[in-house]
Residue frames relative to the residue before (quaternion, step in Angstrom):
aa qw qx qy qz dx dy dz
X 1.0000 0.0000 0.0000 0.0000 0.00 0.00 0.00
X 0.6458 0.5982 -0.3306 0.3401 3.43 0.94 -0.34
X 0.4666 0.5330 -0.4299 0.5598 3.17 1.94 -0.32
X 0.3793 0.5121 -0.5701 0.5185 4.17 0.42 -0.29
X 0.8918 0.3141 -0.2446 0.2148 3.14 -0.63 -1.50
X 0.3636 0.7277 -0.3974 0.4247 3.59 1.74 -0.23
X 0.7379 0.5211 -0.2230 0.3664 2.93 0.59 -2.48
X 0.7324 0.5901 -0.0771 0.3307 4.07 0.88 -1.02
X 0.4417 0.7614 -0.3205 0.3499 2.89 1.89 -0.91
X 0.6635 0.3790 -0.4978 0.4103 3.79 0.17 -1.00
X 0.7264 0.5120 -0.3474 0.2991 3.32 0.05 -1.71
X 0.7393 0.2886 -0.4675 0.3894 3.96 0.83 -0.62
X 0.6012 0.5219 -0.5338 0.2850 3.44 0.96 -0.46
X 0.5489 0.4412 -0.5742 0.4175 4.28 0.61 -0.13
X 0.6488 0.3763 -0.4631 0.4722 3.85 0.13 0.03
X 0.5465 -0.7037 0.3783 0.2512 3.96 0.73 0.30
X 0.5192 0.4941 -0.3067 0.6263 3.37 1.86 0.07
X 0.2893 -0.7486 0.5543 -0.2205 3.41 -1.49 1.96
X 0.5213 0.5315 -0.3967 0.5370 3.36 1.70 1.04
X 0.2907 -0.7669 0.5167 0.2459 3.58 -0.55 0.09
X 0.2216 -0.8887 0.3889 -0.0996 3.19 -0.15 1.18
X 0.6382 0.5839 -0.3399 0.3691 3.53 1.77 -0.53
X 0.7518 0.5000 -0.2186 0.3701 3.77 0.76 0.02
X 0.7726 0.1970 -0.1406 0.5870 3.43 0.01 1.37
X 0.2731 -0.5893 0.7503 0.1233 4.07 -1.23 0.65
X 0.0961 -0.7861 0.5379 0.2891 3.52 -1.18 0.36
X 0.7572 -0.5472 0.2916 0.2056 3.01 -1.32 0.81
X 0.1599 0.7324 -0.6036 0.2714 3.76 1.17 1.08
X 0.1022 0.8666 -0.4676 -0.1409 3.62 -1.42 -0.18
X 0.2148 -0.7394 0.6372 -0.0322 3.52 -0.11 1.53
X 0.5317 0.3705 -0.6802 0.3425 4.21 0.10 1.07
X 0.1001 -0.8167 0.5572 0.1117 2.70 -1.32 1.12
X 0.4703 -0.7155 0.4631 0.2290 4.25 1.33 0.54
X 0.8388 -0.2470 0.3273 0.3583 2.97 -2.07 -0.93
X 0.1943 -0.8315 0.4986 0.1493 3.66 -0.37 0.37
X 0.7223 -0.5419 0.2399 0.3566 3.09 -0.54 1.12
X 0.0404 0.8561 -0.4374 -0.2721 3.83 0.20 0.08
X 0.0204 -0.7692 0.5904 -0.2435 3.68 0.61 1.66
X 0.3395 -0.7060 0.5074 0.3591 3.61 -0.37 1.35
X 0.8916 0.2024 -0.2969 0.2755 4.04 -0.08 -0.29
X 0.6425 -0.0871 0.0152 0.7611 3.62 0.60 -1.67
X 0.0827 0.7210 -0.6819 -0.0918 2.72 -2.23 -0.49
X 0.1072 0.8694 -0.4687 -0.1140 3.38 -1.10 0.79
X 0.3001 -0.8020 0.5150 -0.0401 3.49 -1.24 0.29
X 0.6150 -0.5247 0.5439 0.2250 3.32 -2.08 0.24
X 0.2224 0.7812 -0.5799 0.0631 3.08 -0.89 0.14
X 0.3948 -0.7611 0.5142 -0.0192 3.33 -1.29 2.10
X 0.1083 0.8054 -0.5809 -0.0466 3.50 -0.45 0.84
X 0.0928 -0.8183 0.5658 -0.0394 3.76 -1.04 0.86
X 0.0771 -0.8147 0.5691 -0.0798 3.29 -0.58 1.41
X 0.2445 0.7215 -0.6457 -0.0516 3.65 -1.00 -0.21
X 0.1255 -0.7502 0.6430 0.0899 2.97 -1.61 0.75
X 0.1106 -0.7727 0.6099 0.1369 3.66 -1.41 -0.16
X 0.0970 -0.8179 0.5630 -0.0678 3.24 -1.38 1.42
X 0.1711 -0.7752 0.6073 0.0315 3.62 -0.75 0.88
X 0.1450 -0.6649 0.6597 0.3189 3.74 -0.55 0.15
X 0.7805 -0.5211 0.3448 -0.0166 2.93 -2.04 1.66
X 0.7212 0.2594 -0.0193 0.6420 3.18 1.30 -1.37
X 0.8028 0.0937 -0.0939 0.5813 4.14 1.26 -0.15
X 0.0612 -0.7837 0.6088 0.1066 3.53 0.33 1.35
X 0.3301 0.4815 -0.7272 0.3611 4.28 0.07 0.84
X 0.7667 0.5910 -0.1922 0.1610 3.17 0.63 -0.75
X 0.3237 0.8989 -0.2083 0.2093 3.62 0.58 0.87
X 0.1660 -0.7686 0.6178 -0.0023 3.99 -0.97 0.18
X 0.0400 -0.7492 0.6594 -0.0491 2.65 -1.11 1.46
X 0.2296 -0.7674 0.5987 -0.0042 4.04 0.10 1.64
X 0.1478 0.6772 -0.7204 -0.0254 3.45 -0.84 0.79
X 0.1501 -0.8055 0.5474 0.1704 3.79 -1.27 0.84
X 0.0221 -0.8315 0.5446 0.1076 3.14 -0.83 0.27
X 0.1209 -0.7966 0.5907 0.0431 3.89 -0.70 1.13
X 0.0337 0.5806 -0.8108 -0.0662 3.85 -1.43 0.25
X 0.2756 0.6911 -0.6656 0.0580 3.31 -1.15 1.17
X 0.5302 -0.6092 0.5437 0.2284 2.94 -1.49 0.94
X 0.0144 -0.7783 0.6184 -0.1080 3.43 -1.46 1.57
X 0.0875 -0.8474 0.5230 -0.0277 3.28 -1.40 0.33
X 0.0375 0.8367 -0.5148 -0.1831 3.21 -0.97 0.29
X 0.0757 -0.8554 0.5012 0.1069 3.71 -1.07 0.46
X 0.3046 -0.7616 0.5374 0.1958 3.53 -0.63 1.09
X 0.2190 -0.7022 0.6751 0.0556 3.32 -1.72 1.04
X 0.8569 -0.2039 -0.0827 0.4661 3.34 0.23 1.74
X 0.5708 -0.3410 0.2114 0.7164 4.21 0.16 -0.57
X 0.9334 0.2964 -0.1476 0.1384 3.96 0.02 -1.00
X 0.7196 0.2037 -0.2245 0.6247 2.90 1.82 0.90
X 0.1883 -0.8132 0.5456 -0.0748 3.12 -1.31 1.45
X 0.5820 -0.6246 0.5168 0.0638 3.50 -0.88 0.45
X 0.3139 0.7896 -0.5260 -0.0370 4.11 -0.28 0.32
X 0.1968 -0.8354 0.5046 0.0936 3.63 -0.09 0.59
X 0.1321 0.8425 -0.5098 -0.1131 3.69 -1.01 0.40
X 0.0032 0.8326 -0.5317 -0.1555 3.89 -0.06 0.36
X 0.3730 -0.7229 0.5603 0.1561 3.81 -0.60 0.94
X 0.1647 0.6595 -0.7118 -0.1766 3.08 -1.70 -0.02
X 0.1873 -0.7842 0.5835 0.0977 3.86 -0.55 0.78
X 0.2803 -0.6484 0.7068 -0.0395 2.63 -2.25 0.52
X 0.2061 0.6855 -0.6734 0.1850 3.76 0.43 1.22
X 0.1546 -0.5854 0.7951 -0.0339 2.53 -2.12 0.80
X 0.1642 -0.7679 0.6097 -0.1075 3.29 -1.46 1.12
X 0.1101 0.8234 -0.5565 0.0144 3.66 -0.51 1.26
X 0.0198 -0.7544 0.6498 -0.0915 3.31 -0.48 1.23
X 0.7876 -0.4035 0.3221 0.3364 3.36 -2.36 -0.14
X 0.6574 0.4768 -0.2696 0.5174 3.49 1.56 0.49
X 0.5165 -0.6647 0.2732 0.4655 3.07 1.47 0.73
X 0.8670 -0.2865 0.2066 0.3515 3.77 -1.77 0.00
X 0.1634 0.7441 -0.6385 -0.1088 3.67 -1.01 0.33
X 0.0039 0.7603 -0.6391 -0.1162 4.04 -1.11 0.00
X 0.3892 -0.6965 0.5897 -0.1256 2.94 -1.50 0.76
X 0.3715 0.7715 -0.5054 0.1063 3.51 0.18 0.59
X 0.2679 0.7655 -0.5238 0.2606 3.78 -1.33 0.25
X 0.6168 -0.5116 0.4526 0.3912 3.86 -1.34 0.12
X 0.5412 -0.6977 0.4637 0.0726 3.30 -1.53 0.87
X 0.5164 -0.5399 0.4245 0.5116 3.54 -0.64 -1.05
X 0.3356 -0.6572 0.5872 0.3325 3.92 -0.37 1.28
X 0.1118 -0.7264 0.6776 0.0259 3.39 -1.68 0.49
X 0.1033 -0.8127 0.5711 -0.0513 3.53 -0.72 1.29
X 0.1707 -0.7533 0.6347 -0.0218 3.83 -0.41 1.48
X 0.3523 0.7327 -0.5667 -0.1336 3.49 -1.06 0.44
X 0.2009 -0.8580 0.4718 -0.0307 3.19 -0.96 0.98
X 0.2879 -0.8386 0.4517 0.0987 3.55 -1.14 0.68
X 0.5818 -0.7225 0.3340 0.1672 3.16 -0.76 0.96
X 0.4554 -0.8468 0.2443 0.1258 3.21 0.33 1.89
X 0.6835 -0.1247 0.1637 0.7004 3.01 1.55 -1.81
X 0.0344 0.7740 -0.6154 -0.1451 3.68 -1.07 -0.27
X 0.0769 0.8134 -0.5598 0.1381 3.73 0.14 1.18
X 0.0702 0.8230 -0.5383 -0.1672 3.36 -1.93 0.13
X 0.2247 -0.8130 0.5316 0.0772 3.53 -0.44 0.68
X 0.4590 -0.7165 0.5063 0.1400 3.43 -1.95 0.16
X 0.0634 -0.8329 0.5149 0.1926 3.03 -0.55 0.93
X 0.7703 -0.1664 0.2941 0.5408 3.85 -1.15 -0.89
X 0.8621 0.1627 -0.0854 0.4722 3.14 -1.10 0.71
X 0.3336 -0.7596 0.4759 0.2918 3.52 1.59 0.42
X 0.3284 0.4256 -0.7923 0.2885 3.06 -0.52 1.79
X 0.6313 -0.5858 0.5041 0.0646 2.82 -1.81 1.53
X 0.0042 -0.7943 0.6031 0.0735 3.52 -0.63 0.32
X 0.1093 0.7586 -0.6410 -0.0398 3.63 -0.85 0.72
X 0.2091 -0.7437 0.6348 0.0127 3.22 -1.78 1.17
X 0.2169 0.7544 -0.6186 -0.0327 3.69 -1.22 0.78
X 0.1893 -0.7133 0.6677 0.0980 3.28 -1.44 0.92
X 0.0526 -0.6977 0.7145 0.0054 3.37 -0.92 1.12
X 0.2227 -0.7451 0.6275 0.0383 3.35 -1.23 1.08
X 0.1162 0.8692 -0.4709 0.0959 3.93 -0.67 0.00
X 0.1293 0.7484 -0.6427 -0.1011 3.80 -0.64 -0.79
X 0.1177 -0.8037 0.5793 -0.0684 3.54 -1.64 0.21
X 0.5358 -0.7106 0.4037 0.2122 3.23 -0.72 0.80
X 0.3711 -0.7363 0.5385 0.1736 4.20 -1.27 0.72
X 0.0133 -0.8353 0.4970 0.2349 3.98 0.49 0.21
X 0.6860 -0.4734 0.4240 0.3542 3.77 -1.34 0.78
X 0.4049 0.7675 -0.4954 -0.0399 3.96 1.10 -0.33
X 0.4640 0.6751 -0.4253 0.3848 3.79 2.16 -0.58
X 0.4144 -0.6614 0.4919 0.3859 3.14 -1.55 -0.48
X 0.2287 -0.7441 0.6014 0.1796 3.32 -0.95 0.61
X 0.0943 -0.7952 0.5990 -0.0039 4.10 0.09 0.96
X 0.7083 0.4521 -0.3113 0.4439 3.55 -0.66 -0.31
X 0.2880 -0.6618 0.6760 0.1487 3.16 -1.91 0.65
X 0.3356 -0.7285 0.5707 0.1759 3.66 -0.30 1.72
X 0.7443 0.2979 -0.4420 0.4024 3.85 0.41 0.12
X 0.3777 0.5862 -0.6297 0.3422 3.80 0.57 0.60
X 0.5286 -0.5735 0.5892 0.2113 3.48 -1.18 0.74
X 0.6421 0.3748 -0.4764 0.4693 4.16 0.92 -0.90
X 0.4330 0.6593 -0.5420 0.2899 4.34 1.14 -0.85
X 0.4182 -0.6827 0.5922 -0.0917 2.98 -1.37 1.55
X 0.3691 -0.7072 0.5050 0.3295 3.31 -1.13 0.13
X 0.5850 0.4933 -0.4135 0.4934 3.54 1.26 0.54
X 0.5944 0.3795 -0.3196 0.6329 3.29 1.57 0.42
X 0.6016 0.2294 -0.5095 0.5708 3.51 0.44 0.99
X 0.6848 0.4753 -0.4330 0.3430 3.78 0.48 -0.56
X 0.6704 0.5929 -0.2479 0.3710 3.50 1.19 -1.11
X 0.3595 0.7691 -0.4236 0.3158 3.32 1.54 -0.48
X 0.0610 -0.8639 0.4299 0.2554 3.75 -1.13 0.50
X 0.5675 0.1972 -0.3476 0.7199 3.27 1.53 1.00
X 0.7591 -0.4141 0.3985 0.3058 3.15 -2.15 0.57
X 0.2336 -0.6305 0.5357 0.5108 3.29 0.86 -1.79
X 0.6255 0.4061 -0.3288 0.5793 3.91 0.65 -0.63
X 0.6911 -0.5068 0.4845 0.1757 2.91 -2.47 0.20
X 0.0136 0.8955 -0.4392 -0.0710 3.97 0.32 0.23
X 0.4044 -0.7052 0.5652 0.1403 3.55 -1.23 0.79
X 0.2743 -0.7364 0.6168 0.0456 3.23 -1.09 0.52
X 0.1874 0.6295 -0.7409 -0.1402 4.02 -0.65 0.15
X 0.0718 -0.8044 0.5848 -0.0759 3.42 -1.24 0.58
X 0.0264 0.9059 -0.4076 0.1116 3.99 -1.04 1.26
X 0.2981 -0.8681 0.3927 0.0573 3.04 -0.05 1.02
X 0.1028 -0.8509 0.5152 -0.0006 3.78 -0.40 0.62
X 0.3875 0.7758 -0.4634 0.1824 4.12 -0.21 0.14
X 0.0147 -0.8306 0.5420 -0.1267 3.21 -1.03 1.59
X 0.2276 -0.9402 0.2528 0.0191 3.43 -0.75 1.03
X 0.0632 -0.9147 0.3502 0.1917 3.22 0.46 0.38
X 0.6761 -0.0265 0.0610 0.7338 3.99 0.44 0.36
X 0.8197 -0.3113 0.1978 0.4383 3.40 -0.96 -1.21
X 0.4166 0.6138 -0.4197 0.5230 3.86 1.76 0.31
X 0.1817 -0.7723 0.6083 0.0211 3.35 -1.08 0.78
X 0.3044 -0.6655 0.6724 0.1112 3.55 -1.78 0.11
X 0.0236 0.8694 -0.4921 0.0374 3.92 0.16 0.77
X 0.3405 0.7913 -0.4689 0.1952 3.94 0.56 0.53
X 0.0158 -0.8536 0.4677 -0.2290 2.84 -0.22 1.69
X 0.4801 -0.8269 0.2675 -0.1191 3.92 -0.50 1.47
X 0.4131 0.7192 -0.5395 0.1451 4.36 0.11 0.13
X 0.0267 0.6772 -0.7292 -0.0944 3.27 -1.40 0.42
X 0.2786 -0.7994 0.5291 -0.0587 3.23 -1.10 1.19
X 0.1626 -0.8100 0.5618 -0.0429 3.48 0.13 1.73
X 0.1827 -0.7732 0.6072 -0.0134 3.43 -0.68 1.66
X 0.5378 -0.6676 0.5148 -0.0001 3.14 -1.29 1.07
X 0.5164 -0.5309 0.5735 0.3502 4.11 -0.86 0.35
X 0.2599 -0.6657 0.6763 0.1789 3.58 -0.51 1.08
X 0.7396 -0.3245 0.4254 0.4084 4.05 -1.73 0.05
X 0.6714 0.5481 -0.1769 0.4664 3.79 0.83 -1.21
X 0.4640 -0.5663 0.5143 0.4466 3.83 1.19 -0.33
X 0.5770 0.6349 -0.4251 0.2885 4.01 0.49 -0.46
X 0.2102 0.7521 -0.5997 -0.1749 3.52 -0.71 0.20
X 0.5885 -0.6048 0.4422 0.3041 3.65 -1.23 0.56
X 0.5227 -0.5539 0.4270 0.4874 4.07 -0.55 -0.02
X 0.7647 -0.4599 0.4265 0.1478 3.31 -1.95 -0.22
X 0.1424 -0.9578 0.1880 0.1643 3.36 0.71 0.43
X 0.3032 0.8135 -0.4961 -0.0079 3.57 0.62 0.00
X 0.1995 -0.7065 0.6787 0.0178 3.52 -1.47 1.18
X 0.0566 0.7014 -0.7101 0.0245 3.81 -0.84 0.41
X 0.3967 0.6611 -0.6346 -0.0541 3.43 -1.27 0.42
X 0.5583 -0.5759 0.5927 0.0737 3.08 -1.73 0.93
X 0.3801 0.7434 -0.5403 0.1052 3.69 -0.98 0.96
X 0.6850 -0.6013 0.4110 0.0182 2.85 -1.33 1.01
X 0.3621 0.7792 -0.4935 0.1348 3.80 -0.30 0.20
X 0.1837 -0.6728 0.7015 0.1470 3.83 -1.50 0.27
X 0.3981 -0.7652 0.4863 0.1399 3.23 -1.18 0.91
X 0.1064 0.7662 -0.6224 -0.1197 3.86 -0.77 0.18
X 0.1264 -0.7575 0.6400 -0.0264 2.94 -0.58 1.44
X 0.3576 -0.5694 0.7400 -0.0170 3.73 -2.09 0.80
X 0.5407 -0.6290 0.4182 0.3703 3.11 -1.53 -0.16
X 0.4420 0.4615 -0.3110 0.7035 3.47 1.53 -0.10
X 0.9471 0.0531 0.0734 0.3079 3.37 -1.33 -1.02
X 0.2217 -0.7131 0.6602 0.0807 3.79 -1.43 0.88
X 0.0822 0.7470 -0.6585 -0.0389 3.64 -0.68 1.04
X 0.5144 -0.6400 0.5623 -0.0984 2.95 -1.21 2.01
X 0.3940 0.6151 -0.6808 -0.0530 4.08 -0.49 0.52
X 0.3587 -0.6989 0.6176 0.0374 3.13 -1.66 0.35
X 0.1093 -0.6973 0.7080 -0.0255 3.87 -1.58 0.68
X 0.2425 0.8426 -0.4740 0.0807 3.13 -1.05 0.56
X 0.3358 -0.7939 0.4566 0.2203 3.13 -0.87 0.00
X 0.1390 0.8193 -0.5559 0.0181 4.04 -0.27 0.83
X 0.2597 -0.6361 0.7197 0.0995 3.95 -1.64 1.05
X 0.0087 0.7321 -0.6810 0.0167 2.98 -1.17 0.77
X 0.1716 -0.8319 0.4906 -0.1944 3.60 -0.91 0.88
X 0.1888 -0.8199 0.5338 -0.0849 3.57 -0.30 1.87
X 0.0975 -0.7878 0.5596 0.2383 3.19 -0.88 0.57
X 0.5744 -0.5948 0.2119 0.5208 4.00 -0.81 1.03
X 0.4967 -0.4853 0.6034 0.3919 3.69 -1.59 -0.03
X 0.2832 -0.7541 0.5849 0.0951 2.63 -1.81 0.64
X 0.1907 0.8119 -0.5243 -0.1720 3.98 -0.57 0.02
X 0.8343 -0.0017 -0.2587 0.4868 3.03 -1.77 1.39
X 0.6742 -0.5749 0.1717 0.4307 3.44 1.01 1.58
X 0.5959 0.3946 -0.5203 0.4675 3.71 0.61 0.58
X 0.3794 -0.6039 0.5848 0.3865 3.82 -1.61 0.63
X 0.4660 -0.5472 0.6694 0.1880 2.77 -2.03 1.02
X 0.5083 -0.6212 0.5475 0.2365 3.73 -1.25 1.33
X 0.7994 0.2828 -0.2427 0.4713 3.07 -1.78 0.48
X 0.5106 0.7061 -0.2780 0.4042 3.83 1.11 0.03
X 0.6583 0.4751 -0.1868 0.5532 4.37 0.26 0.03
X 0.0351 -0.8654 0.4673 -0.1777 2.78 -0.40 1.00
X 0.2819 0.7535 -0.5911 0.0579 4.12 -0.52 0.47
X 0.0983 -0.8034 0.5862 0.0369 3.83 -1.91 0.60
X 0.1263 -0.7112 0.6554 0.2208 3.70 -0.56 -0.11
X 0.1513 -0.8367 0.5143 -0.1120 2.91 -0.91 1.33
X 0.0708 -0.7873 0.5473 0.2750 3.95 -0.49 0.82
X 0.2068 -0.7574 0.6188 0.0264 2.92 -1.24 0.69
X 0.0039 0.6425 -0.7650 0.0441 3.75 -1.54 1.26
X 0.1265 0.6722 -0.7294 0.0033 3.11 -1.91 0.51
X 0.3008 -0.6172 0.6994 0.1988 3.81 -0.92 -0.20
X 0.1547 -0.7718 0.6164 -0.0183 3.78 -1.74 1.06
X 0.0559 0.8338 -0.5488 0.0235 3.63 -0.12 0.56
X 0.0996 -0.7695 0.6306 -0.0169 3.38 -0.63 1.36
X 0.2200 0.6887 -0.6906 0.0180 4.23 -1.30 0.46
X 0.7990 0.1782 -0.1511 0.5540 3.01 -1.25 0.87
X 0.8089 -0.3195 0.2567 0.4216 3.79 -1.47 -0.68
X 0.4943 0.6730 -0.2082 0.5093 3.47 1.97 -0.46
X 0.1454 -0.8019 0.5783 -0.0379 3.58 -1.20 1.80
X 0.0015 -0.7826 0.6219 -0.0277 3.79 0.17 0.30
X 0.0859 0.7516 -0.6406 0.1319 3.55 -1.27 1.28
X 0.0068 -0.7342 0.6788 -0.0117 3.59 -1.24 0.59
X 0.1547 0.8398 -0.5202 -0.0119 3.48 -1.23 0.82
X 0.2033 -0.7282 0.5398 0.3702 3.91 -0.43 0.22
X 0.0835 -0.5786 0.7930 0.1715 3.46 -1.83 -0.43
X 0.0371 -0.8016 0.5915 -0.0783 3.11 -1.45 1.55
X 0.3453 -0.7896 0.3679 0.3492 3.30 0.17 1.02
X 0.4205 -0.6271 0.6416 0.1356 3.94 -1.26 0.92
X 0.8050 -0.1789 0.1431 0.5473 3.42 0.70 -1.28
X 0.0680 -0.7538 0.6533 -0.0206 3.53 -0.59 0.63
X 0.2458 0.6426 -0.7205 -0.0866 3.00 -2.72 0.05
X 0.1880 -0.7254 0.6311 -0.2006 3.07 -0.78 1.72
X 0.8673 0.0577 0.0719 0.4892 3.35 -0.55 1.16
X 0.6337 -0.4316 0.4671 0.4404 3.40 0.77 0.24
X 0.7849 -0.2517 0.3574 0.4391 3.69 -0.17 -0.11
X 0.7934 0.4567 -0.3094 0.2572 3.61 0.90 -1.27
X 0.6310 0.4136 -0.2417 0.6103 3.68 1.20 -0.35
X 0.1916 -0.7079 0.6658 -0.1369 3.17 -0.97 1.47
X 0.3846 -0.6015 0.6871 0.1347 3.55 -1.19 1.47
X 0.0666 -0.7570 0.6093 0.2264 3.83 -1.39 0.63
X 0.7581 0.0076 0.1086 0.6430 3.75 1.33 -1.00
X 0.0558 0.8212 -0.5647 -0.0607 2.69 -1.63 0.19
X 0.0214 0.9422 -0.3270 0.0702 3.57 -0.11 0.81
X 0.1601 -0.8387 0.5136 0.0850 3.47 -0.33 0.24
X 0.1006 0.7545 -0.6464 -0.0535 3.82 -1.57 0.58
X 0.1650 -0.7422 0.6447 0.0791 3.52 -1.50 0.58
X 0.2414 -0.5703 0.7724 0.1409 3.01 -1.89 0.31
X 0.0269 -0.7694 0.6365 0.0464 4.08 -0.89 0.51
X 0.1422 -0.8191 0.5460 0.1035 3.49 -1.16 0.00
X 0.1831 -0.7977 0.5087 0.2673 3.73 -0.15 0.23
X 0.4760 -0.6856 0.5389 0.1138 2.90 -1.01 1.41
């Protein structure tokens, strides 16, 4: 892969930035779905799985194949009816196989803390008395530096598997985040929001802008024991390029639309979830990096 980063060199050095940047998405994740619907706390597992693929445009020897993989422990804890608390702390597991043979990367992330308050929570009648119930919880929250950030983004040998492999930004990051979800009987409305405002790490590097939105769908069947919960949707996410020592690094920005299905089964104090994400429409790199899947699973508990 370093021959990629060879082939690219002129074009990033006219933008004054001396990282290669065109191979691979890293493997961060701000979706945050169905929340558990546990009336107080609750915590839990949670599998994330990414992979991309990249070919350079102008030399297809050239190439990378980044799979990520995350289990982090999350939670959430309410502080009376109108405010709640979600915590997540990663630990990952990327791997990366390219025309230079195997690299991995494993270790803790950046912890992220969201809290957010409950905006409204209303319900009304319709015909035939079906109930409708609506809540908007608004909020935002803060990413701490807790990954590592190793590497000097202005060395000229700095790779783009040495910015992607990173397992924190290095800088402090914001979060605004929002939560939408309406119900009608046992059909539902999930549309749920984060944009993630990244900061100038110590190195001069900063990471794009983040904004995620997805929208899903679901119908409950519920028992006296157990509620299974599928779901469809649709979710865009969107990167703005990085930047070092305030100039953007090319080949850098990034946005997809992504359908998404999964299915939730809650019994007793016990949450079980599974979803895919298939990309609809993508661009990564210009064309040359190519999202294949993405997917997520959880275990929860009520606390």
């Amino acid at each position: 892969m370093k021959k990629i980063c060879s082939a690219v060199i002129v074009l990033i050095m006219a933008s004054n930035s001396f990282a290669c940047s065109i191979c691979g998405c890293g493997g961060g994740n701000s979706y945050m779905g169905l929340i558990p619907g546990f009336k107080n706390h609750f915590i839990g597992v949670r599998y994330h799985y990414a992979e991309f693929y990249t070919q350079l445009a102008n030399n297809p020897t050239q190439f990378s194949h980044n799979f990520y993989n995350t289990v982090e422990l999350w939670g959430g804890y309410n502080i009376g009816k109108k405010f709640r608390l979600i915590a997540t702390i990663p630990y990952y597991f990327n791997k990366q196989i390219d025309d230079d043979g195997l690299m991995k990367k494993n270790g803790i992330g950046d912890v992220t803390i969201i809290g957010q308050y409950q905006i409204f929570h209303s319900y009304s009648l319709l015909p035939q008395e079906k109930i409708v119930e609506q809540q908007l919880w608004l909020g935002g929250g803060i990413k701490m530096a807790t990954g590592s950030f190793g590497i000097n983004p202005n060395d000229s040998t700095t790779t783009v598997a040495d910015i992607n492999a990173q397992l924190g930004t290095g800088s402090t990051d914001f979060i605004v985040s929002g939560l939408y979800n309406l119900k009608v009987q046992r059909f539902g409305l999930n549309i749920s929001g984060n944009y993630k405002i990244n900061t100038v790490n110590t190195s001069g590097y900063k990471y794009g802008n983040k904004l995620n939105v997805n929208a899903l769908a679901y119908y409950r069947f519920n028992s006296k024991q157990t509620t299974v919960v599928p779901n469809a949707g649709i979710g865009y996410e969107s990167v703005a390029g990085n930047k070092l020592n305030g100039n953007k690094v090319n080949f850098t920005g990034s946005h997809a639309t992504l359908a998404i299905a999964g299915i939730e089964y809650s019994f007793s104090n016990i949450a079980l979830g599974f979803n895919a994400q298939l990309p609809i429409e993508q661009n990564f790199a210009e064309g040359q990096t190519t999202m294949h899947i993405k997917a997520m699973a959880h275990i929860s508990f009520a606390l």
